[in-house]
matplotlib code that plots the C-alpha trace (Angstrom):
import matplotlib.pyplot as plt

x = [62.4, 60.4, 61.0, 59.5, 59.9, 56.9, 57.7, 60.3, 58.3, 55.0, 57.6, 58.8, 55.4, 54.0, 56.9, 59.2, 56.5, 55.9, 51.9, 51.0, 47.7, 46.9, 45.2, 46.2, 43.8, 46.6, 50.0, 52.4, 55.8, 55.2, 53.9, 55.8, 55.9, 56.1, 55.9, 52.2, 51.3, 51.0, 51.1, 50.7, 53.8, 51.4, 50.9, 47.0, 46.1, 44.6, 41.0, 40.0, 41.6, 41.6, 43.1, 43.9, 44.8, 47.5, 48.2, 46.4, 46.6, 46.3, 44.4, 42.2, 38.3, 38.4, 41.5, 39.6, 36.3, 37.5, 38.8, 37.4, 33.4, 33.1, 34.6, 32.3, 30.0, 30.5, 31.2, 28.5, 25.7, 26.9, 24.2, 27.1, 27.9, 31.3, 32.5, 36.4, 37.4, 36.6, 38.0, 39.0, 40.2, 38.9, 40.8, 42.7, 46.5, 46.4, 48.4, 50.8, 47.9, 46.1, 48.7, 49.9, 46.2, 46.5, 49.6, 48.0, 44.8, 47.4, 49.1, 52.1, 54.5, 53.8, 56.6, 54.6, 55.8, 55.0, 54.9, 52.1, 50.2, 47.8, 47.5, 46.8, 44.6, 42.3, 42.7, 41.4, 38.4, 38.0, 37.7, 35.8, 38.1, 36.6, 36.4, 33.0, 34.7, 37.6, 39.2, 42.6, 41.7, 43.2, 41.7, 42.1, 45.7, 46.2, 44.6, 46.7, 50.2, 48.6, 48.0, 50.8, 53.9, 52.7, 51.1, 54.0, 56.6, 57.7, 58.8, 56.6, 53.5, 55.3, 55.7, 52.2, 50.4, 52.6, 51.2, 47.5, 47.7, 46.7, 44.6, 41.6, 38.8, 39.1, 42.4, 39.8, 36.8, 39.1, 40.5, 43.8, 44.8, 43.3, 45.1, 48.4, 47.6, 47.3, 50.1, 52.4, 50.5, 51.3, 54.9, 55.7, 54.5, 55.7, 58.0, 61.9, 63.3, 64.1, 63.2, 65.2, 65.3, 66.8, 66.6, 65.4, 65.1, 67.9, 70.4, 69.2, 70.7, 70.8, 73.0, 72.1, 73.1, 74.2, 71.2, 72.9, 75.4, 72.6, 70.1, 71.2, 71.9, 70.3, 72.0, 73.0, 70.5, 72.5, 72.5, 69.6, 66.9, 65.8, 62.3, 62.1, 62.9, 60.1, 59.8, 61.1, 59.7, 56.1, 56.9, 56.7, 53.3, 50.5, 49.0, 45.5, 47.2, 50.0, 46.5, 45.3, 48.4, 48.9, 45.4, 46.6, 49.3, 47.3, 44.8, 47.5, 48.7, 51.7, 53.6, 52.4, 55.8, 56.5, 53.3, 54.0, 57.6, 56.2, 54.0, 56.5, 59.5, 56.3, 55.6, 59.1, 59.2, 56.7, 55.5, 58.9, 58.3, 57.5, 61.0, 63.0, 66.5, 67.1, 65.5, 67.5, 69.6, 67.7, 64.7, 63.1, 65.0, 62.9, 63.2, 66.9, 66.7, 64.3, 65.7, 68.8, 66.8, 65.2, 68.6, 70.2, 67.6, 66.5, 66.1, 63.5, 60.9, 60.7, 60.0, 56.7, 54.6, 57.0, 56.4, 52.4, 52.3, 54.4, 52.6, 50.8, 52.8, 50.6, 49.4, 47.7, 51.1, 51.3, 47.2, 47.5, 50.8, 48.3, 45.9, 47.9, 49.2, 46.2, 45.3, 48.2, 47.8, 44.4, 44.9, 47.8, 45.9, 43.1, 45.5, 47.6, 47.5, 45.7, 48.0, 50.3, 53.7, 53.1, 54.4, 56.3, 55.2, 57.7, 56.3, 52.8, 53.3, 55.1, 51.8, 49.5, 51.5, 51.0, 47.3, 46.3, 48.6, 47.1, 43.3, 42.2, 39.4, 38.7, 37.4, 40.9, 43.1, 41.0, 41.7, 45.2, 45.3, 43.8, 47.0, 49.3, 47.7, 48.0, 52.4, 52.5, 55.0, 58.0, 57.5, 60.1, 59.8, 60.8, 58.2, 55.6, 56.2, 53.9, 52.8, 49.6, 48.5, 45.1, 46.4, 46.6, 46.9, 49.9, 53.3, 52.6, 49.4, 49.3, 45.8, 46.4, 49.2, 46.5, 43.9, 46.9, 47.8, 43.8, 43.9, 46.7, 45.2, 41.8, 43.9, 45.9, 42.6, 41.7, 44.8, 45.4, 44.3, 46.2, 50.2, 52.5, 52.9, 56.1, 56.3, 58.3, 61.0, 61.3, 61.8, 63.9, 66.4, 65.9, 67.1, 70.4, 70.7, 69.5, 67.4, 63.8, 65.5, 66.5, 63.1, 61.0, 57.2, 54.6, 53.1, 56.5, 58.0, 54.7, 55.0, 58.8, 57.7, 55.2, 57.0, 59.7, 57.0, 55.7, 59.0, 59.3, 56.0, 56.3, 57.7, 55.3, 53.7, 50.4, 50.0, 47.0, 47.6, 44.7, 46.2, 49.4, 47.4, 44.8, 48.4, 50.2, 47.2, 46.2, 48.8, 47.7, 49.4, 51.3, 52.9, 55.2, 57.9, 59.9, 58.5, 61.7, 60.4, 57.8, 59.1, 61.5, 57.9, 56.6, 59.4, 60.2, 56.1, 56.9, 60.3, 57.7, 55.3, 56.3, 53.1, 51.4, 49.4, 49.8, 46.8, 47.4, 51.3, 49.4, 47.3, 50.1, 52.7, 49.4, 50.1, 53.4, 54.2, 57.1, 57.4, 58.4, 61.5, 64.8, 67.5, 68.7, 65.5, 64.6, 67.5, 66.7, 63.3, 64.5, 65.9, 64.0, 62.3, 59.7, 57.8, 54.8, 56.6, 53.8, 55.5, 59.4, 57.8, 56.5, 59.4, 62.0, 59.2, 59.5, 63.3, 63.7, 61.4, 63.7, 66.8, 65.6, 64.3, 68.2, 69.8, 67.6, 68.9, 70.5, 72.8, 75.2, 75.2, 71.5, 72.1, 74.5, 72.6, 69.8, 71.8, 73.4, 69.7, 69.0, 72.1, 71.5, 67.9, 68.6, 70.8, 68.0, 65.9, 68.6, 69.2, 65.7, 65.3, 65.7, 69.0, 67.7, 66.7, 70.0, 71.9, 70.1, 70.4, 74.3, 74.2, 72.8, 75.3, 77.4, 75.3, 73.5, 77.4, 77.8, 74.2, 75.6, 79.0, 76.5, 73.6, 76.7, 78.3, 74.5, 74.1, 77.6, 76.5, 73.3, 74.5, 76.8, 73.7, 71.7, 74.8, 75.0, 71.5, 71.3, 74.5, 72.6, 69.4, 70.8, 72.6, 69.7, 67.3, 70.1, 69.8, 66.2, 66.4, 68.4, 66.1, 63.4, 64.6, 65.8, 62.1, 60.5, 62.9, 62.7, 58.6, 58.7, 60.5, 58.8, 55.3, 56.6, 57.3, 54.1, 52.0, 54.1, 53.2, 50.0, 49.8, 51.3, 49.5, 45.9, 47.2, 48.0, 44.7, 42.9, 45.1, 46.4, 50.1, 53.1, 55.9, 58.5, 61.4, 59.2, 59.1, 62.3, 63.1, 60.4, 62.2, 65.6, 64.5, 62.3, 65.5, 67.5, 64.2, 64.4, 68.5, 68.0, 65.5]
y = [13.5, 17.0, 19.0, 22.3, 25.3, 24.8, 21.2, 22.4, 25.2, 22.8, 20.3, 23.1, 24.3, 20.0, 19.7, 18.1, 15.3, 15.1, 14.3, 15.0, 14.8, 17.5, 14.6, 14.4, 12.0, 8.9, 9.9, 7.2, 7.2, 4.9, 1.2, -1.3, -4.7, -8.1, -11.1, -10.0, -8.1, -4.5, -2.7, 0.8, 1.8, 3.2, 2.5, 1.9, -1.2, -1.8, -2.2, -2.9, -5.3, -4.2, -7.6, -7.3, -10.6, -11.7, -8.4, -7.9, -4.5, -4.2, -0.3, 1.9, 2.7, 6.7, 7.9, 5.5, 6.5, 10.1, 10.5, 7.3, 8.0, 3.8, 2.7, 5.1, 4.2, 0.2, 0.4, 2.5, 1.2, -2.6, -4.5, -5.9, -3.3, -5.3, -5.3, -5.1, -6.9, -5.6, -7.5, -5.0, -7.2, -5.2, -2.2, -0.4, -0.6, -3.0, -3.2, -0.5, 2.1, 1.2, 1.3, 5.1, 5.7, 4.1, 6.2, 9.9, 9.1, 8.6, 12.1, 10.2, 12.0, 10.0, 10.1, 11.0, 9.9, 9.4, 5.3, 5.2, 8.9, 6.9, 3.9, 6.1, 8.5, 5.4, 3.8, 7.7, 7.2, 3.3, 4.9, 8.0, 10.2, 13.6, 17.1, 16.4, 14.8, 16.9, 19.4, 19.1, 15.3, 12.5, 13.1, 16.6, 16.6, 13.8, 15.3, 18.8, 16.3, 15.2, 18.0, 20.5, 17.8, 15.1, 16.4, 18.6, 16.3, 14.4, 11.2, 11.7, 11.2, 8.5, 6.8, 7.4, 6.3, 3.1, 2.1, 2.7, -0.8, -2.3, 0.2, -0.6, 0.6, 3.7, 5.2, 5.5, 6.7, 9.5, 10.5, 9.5, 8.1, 10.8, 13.4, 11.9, 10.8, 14.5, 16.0, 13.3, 14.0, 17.6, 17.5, 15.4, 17.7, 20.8, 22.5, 21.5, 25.2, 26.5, 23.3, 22.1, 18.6, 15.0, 12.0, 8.8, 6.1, 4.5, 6.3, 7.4, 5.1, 7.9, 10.6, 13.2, 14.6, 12.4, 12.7, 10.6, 13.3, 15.5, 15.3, 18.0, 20.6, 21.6, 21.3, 24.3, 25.8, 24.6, 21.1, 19.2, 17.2, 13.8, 14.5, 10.6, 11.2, 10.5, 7.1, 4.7, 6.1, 5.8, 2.1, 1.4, 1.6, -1.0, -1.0, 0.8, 3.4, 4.0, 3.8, 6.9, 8.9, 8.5, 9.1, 12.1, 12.9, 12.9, 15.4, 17.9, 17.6, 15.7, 14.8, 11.7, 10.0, 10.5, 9.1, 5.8, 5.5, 5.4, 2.4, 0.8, 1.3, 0.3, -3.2, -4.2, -4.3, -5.8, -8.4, -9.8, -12.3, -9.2, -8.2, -11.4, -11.4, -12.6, -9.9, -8.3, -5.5, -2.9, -4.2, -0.4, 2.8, 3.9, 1.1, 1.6, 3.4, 1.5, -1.8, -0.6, 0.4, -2.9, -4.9, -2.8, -3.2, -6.7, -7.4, -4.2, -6.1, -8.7, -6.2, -5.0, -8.0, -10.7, -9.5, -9.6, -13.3, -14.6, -13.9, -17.1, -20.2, -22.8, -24.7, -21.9, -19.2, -19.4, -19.2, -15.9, -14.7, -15.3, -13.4, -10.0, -9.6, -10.1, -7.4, -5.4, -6.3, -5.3, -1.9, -1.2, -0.8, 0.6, 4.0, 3.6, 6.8, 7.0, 8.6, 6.8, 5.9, 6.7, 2.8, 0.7, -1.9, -3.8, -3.3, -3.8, -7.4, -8.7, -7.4, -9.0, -12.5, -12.2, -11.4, -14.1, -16.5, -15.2, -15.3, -11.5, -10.1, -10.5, -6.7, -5.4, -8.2, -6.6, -3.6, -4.3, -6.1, -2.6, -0.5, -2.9, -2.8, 1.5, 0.5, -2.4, -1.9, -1.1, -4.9, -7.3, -11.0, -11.9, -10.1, -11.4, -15.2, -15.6, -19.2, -20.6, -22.1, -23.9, -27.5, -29.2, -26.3, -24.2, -23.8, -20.1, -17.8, -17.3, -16.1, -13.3, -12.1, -12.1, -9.9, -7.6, -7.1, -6.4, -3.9, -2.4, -2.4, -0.8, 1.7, 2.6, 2.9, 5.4, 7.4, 7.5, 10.5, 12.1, 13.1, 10.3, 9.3, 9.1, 6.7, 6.5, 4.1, 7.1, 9.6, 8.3, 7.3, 10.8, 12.1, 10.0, 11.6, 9.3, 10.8, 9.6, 8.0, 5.2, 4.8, 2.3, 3.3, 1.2, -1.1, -2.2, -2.8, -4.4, -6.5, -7.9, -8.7, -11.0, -12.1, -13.0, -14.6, -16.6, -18.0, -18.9, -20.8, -22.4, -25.0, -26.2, -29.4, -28.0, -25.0, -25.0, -24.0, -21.7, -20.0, -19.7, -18.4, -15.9, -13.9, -14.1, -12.8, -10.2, -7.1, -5.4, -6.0, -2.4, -3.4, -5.8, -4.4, -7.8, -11.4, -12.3, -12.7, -14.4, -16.9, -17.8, -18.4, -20.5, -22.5, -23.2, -24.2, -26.8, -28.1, -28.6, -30.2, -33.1, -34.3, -31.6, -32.6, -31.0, -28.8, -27.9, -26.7, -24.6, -22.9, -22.1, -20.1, -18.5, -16.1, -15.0, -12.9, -13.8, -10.7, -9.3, -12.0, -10.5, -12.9, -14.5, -16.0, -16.7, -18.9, -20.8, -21.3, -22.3, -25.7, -25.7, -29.1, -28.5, -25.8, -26.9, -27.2, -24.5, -22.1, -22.6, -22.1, -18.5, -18.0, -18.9, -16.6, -13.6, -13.8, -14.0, -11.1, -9.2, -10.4, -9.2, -5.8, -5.4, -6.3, -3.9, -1.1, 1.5, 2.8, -0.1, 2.4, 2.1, -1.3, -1.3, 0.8, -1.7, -4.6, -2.7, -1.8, -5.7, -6.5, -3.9, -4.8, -8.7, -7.8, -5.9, -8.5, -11.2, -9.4, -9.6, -12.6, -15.4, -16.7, -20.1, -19.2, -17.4, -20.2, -22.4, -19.4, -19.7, -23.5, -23.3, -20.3, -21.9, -23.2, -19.5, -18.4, -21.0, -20.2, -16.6, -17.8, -19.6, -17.0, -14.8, -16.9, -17.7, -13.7, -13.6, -16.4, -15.1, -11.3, -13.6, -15.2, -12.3, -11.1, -14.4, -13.7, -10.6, -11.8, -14.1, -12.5, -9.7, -13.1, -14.2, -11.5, -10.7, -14.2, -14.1, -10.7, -12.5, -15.6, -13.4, -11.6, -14.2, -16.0, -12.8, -13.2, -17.1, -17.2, -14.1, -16.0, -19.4, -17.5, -16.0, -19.3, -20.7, -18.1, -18.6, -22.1, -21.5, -18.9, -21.0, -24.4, -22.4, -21.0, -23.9, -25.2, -22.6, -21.1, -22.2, -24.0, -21.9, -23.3, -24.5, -22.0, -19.6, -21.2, -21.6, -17.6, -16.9, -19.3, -18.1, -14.7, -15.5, -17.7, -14.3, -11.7, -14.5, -14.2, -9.8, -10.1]
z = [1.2, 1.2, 4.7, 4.8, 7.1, 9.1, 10.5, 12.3, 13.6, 14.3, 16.4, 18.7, 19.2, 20.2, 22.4, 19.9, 19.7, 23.8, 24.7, 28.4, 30.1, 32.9, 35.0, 38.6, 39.6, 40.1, 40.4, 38.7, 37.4, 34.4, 33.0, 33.9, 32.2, 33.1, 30.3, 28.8, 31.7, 32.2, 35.5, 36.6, 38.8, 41.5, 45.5, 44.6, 43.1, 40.2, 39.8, 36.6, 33.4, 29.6, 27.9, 24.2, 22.4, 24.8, 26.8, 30.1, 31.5, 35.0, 35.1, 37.3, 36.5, 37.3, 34.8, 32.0, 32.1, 32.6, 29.5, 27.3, 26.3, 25.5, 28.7, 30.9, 28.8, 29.1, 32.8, 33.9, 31.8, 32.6, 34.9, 36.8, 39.2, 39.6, 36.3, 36.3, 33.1, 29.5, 26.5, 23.1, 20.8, 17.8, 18.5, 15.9, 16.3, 19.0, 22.3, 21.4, 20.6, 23.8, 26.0, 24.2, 24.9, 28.5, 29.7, 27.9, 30.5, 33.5, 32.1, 31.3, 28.4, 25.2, 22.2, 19.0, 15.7, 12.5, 13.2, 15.7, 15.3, 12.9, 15.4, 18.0, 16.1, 14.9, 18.7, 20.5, 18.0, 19.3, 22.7, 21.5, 23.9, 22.6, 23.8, 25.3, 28.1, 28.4, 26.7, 24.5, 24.7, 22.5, 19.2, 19.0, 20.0, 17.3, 15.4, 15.6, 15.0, 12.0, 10.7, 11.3, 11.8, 9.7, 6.8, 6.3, 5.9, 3.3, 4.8, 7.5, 5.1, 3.5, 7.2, 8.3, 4.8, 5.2, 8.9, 7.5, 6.4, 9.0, 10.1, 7.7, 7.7, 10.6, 8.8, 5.5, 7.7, 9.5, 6.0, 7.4, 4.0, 2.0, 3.4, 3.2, -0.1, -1.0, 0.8, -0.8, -4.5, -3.9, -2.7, -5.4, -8.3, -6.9, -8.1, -6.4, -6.3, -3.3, -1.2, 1.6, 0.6, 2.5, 1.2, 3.6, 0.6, -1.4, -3.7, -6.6, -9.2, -12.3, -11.8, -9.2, -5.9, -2.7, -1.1, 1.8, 2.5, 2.7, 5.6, 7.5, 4.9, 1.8, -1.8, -3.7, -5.9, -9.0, -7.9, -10.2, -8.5, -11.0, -11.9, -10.5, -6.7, -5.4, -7.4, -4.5, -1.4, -3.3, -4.0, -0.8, -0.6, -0.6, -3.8, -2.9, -1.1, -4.3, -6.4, -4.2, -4.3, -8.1, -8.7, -6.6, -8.9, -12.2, -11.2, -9.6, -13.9, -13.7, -16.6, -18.3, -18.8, -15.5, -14.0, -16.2, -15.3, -11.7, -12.6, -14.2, -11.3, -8.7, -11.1, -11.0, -6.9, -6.5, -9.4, -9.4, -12.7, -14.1, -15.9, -16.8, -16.3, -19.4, -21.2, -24.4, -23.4, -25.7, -25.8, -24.9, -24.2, -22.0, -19.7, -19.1, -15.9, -14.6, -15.1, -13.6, -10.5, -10.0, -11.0, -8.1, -5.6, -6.5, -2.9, -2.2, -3.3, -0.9, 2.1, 0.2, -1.7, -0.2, 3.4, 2.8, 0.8, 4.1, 6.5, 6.5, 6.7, 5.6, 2.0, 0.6, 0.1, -3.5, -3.7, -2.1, -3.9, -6.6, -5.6, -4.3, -7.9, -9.7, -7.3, -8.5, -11.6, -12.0, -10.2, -12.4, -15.9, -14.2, -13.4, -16.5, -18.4, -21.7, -23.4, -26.1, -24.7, -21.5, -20.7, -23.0, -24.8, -23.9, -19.9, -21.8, -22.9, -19.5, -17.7, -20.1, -19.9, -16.4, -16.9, -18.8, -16.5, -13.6, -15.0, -14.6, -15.7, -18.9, -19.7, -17.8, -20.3, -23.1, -22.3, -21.5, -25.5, -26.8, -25.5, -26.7, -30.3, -30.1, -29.6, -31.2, -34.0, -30.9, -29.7, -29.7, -31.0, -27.3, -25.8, -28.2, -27.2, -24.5, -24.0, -24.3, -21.5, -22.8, -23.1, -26.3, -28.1, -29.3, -27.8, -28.0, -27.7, -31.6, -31.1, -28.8, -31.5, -34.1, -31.3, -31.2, -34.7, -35.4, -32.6, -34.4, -37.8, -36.2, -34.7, -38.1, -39.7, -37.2, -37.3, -41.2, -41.9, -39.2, -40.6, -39.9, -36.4, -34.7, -31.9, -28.7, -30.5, -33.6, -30.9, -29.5, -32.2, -34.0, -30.8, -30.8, -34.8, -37.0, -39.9, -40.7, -43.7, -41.7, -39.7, -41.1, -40.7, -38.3, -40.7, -42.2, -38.8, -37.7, -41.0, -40.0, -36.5, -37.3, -39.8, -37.4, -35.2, -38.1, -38.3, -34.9, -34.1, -37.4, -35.9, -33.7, -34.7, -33.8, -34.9, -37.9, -41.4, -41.1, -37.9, -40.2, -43.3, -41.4, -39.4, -42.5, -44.7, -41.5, -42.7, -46.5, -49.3, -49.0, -45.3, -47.1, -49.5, -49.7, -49.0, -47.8, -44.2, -45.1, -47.5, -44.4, -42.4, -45.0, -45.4, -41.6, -41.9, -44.8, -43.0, -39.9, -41.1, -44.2, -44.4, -46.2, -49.3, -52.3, -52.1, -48.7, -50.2, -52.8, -50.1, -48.1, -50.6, -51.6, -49.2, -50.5, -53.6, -55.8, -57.8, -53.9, -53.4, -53.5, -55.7, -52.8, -51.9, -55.3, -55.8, -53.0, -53.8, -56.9, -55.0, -52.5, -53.1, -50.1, -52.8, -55.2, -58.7, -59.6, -57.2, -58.3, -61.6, -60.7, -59.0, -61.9, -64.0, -61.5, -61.0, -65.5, -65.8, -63.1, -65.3, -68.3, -67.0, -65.9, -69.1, -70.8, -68.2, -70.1, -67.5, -65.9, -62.9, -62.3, -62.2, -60.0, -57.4, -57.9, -57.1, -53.9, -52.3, -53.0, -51.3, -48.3, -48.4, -47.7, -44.8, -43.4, -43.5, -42.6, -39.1, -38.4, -38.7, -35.7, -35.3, -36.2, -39.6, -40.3, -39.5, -41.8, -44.8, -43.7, -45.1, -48.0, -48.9, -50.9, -53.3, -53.6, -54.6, -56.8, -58.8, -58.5, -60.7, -63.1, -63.3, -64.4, -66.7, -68.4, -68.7, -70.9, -73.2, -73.3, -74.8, -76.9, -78.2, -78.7, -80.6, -82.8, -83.5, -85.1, -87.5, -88.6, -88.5, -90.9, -93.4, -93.7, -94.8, -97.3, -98.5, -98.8, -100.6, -103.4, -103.6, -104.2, -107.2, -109.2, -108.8, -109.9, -113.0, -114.0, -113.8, -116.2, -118.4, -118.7, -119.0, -122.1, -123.4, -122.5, -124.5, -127.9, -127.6, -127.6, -130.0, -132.3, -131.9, -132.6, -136.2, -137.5, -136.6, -138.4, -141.1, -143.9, -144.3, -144.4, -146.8, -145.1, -145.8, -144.7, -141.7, -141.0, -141.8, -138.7, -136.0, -136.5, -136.0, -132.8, -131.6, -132.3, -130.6, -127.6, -126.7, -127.2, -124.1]

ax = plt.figure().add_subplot(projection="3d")
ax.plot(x, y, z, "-o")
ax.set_aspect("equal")
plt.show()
């Protein structure tokens, strides 16, 4: 709580809140009460009755009219000269106000504070007690508390904003809620140092000072105040007046962080199916401190949105629960900064779930779908499983997924040729030490998520294999490095859904790329008998190709490397996966090993082969070499023979006979020519 110097000073000066009238026109010494009756403690009776709802107040005409312009007014221009009863129900802040109002016109002391200065403020405008009639009248002395005591008090503002609810409109028309609005704005952005500071709300549950221990002394100057102090006592506020003050807040240049951890910590008291208890532990970093505020204080809520839904007993309870949070709601996203990461997405997604459950306006849930698309790759699968509530359709909204993703994609286009972007998630592990080695960048992340989500509403009976096809297909080509996720998706689909036809089978794997599935998911395609026999044939293609592309690796250690960023790489994918899916990767384990042992055992016989091969490959050109030669020679030969025949069988046709030894002479010397060559 802020305290400065001159609320102490402004108290001593008003009397230490002590409001006295200098009438002497009745003497009393004070009200007195009896069941819904009030009566002036006075030896003149009373001659004139102001009821209120069910209070009667038992007054005198002269110390009224003297000091209240409608009451002179009323009595004195009434056409019953004997008018003695007036009935006010419409005044603001009730009995209480009018009877502080009452006592000040008797010049009895009245106790100001910062829980009825704003009743009685609006109540001395009711009765229009100005200076014209007297001078230091009501409104000017409520006035002066207001402004020196009030406005310069921390919790005093806080008090006095609070009681405006039910003050509407006259604390608006007397800037009432404007000015406190301010002072709080201001107070809250100013800068700690050298503030005497107490604390009225709860402890602050990060580590600071004891602000209990401290409300009548001020901290060291070396003691830190948590730039989040003021985050509970603005909580308390209705949401039109925490509207005004933040509004407050941004214009004075507050941080943006800040201003969205306020909406967030103000959300979680009072939109209490806002953060579900069964939310994942790390879901956001950012949320941490506020989740452990609102787990601590799980009860603060009830006295602020659970105080207004019950004040009506009847049918209608959960009509107007209902309708205060679409309220909320609504006024929520309208101050939300416009910054990136000023909220999470994680806070994001709960308040559009709750929008769309709660019917808001549609330009505010569009609006609310646009910021989500600007963060979308640090969702979580949990937060992305909003029902659908259309009946007949889906188990889950898988339309709204495929609005956000678009959203997304729009604003990647818009941003790419900006440098690359890190998000709240990346700053937040760089600062724990991590390198950007290790970060994934928006579109891949983006891609495993609604892969992951593919996965998961795969199994619903319902869900079209267009639907399916148009998220898959969404994300370009580049987002994916693997189809390991989505393989998973497709198959869950298939598993879901026997009664595929063929075609219908065809259309589906279309959307996956087996020349992107690691050797694990390969060789479960490979006996995966839900797959077209078209698709385990591209798949035994793609994972042969990668075979041989490793066999004909020069280096066994680039080989190895390969097949450890496979390994690492399925891991990866294996813990993003849902736990369902991983359980049924777990069964069919074993067999994978076992292909492992064989795809092994066919690569040994396989270089064996290859080695047989180019034996015999070498024996048998050598043996062709041979057979080749000794052809040449042979048909040389018998085409000698041929033409002696010839030669031969035309002379003796045309020349004259040869004797026969002469005959003989000539063969034994060709016999003798034919065995030299």
């Amino acid at each position: 709580m802020w305290e400065s110097e001159s609320e102490s000073a402004a108290t001593h000066k008003y009397g230490g809140g002590l409001l006295t009238s200098t009438n002497d026109g009745v003497k009393t010494e004070g009200f007195v009460q009896r069941g819904h009756s009030w009566y002036v403690a006075t030896d003149i009776p009373s001659d004139f009755l102001v009821q209120i709802g069910e209070a009667n107040f038992h007054l005198h005409k002269y110390p009224l009219v003297s000091r209240s312009g409608k009451l002179s007014r009323v009595i004195y221009e009434s056409h019953d000269p004997d008018l003695n009863k007036i009935v006010m129900d419409d005044i603001p802040g009730g009995e209480e106000a009018f009877e502080l109002a009452a006592k000040f016109c008797y010049g009895i002391a009245v106790d100001l504070t910062a829980g009825n200065i704003s009743g009685l403020r609006c109540a001395a405008e009711y009765l229009e007690m100005t200076e014209d009639l007297e001078e230091g009248n009501l409104i000017f002395k409520a006035e002066a508390f207001l402004s020196y005591v009030v406005l310069s008090s921390w919790r005093d503002s806080i008090v006095v904003l609070k009681s405006c609810e039910k003050l509407s409109p006259w604390a608006e028309n007397l800037q009432i809620v404007r000015r406190c609005s301010e002072s709080i704005a201001w107070k809250a952005c100013a800068n700690p140092k050298g503030i005497r500071w107490s604390y009225t709300g709860r402890t602050a549950k990060i580590s600071s000072p004891k602000w209990n221990d401290m409300k009548d002394s001020s901290p060291s100057r070396n003691q830190q105040v948590p730039p989040d102090w003021w985050f509970e006592d603005a909580s308390i506020l209705r949401i039109d007046h925490f509207v005004r003050v933040i509004t407050a807040i941004k214009v004075k240049g507050m941080r943006f962080e800040l201003v969205g951890a306020s909406i967030m910590h103000y959300a979680t008291k009072w939109l209490p199916g806002l953060i579900s208890d069964t939310a994942t532990p790390g879901d956001e970093a950012s949320n941490c401190s506020l989740s452990n505020s609102s787990s601590s204080g799980g009860g603060s809520w009830k006295s602020g949105l659970h105080m207004v839904v019950t004040r009506t007993k009847d049918d209608n309870t959960s009509s107007l629960q209902a309708k205060e949070q679409r309220m909320i709601i609504e006024s929520l996203v309208s101050i939300i900064p416009p910054q990136k990461d000023s909220v999470s997405c994680s806070f994001l997604l709960r308040l559009l779930r709750m929008a769309i459950m709660l019917k808001v306006a549609p330009a505010l849930v569009t609006e609310l779908e646009k910021r989500v698309g600007m963060q979308f790759e640090q969702a979580t699968l949990a937060d992305l499983l909003i029902p659908s509530y259309n009946k007949g359709e889906t188990m889950y909204d898988v339309d709204l997924v495929q609005r956000l993703l678009e959203h997304f994609i729009v604003q990647e286009q818009t941003e790419s040729s900006s440098p690359s972007r890190n998000s709240f998630s990346d700053k937040q592990h760089m600062g724990m030490g991590m390198g950007m080695g290790c970060i994934l960048n928006a579109k891949a992340r983006v891609a495993r998520l609604v892969d992951s989500y593919l996965t998961e509403v795969s199994r619903d009976r319902n869900l079209s294999l267009t639907k399916f096809q148009v998220l898959a297909e969404a994300l370009p080509e580049s987002a994916r490095t693997c189809d390991d996720g989505l393989y998973r998706a497709i198959d869950s689909y298939l598993k879901a859904h026997p009664t595929l036809s063929e075609h219908e089978r065809k259309r589906l794997c279309r959307v996956m790329d087996c020349q992107k599935l690691s050797i694990d998911a390969c060789l479960h395609a490979a006996q995966n008998e839900r797959l077209p026999l078209r698709v385990v044939v591209q798949v035994l293609f793609a994972e042969q190709v990668k075979i041989s592309n490793a066999l004909a690796s020069s280096s066994v250690k680039d080989v190895e490397s390969e097949s450890h960023a496979m390994v690492t790489n399925r891991k990866t994918l294996l813990e993003g996966t849902p736990q369902s899916f991983q359980e049924g990767w777990t069964a069919a384990k074993k067999d994978i090993n076992t292909l492992k042992f064989e795809l092994e055992s066919v690569k040994a016989k396989y270089m064996e082969l290859q080695n047989d091969l180019a034996s015999l490959q070498k024996q048998f050109d050598k043996m062709l070499k041979q057979k080749h030669t000794s052809a040449w020679s042979s048909g040389w030969k018998k085409l000698s023979k041929l033409g002696r025949t010839t030669h031969l069988v035309e002379n003796q046709d045309d020349s004259p006979k040869i004797p026969d030894s002469l005959e003989q002479n000539r063969k034994t010397t060709r016999r003798w020519r034919n065995s030299i060559s």
